[in-house]
N, C-alpha and C positions, 0 to 999 in steps of 0.2 A: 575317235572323237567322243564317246561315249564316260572312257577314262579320263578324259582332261575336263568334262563335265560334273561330273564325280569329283572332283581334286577342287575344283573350282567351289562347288560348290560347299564343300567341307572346311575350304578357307575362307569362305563368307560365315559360314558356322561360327570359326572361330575368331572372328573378328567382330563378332555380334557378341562372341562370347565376353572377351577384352572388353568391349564395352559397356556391358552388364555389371561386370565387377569391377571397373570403375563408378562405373553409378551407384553399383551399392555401398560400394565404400566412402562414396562422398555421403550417402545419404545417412549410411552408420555417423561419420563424422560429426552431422548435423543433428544426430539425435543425443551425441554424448555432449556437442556443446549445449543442445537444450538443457539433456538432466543436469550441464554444469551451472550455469542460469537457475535451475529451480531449487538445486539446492542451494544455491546463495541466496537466493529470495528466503528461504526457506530457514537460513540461518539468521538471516537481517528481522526478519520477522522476531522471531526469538530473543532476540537483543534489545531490539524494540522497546525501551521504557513503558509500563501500563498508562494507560491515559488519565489524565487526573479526576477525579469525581466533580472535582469544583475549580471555578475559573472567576479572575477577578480582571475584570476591565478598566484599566487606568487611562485617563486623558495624559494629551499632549505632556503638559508638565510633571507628570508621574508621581505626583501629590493627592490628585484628584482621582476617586473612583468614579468610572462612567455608569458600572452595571455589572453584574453577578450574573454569571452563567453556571448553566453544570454543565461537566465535561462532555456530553455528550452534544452538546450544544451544534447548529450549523452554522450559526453566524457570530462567533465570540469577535470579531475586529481581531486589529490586528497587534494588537497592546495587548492581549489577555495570556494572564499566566498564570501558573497552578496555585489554586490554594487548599486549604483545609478547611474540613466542616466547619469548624469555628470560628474560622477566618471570614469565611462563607456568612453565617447568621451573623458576626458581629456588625460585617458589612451590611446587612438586610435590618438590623435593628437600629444601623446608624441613619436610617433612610434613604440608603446606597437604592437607587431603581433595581429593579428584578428584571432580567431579561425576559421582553413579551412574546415572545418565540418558544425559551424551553422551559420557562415558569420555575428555577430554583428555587423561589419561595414556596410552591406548591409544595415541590419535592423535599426542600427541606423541615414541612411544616408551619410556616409562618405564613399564618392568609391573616389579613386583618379584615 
């Protein structure tokens, strides 16, 4: 009785064992799809276009400027699109409004 004790319990061992290393294995699994996930993150980043310094906000009919943000801006709507320093002051000297949020005319230097 003692030896079938012993057998027994060396076969629970090893089915404790089998199950261990399936778990580890799934869990390996789970950590290479992670790093596969963060190096894409990690590449998309990189690819990424730099954000623009200056934003110009066009109404409806795409004629009209609503407002000059800089790029760092949190509420540029949803018309606004990259422009340049120059674009930027030409718009703020045409009387184009300044966004009251992130003050591009501050940043650009034009305070009246």
């Amino acid at each position: 009785m003692n030896d079938s004790g012993v057998a027994s319990r060396l076969a629970l061992l090893r089915f404790l064992e089998r199950v261990q290393e399936r778990d580890l294995a799934r869990t390996r699994k789970w950590i290479a799809d992670e790093e596969r996930r963060e190096a894409e993150r990690c590449v998309g980043e990189a690819r990424r276009p730099p954000a623009p310094e200056w934003l110009i906000e066009r109404g409806l009919d795409r004629n009209n400027i609503v407002a000059v943000h800089t790029g760092e801006c949190w509420d540029p709507g949803k018309r606004a699109r990259p422009a340049t320093r120059a674009q930027a002051v030409e718009a703020l000297r045409h009387q184009v409004p300044a966004c009251s949020r992130c003050r591009p005319d501050t940043a650009l230097g034009i305070v009246d």
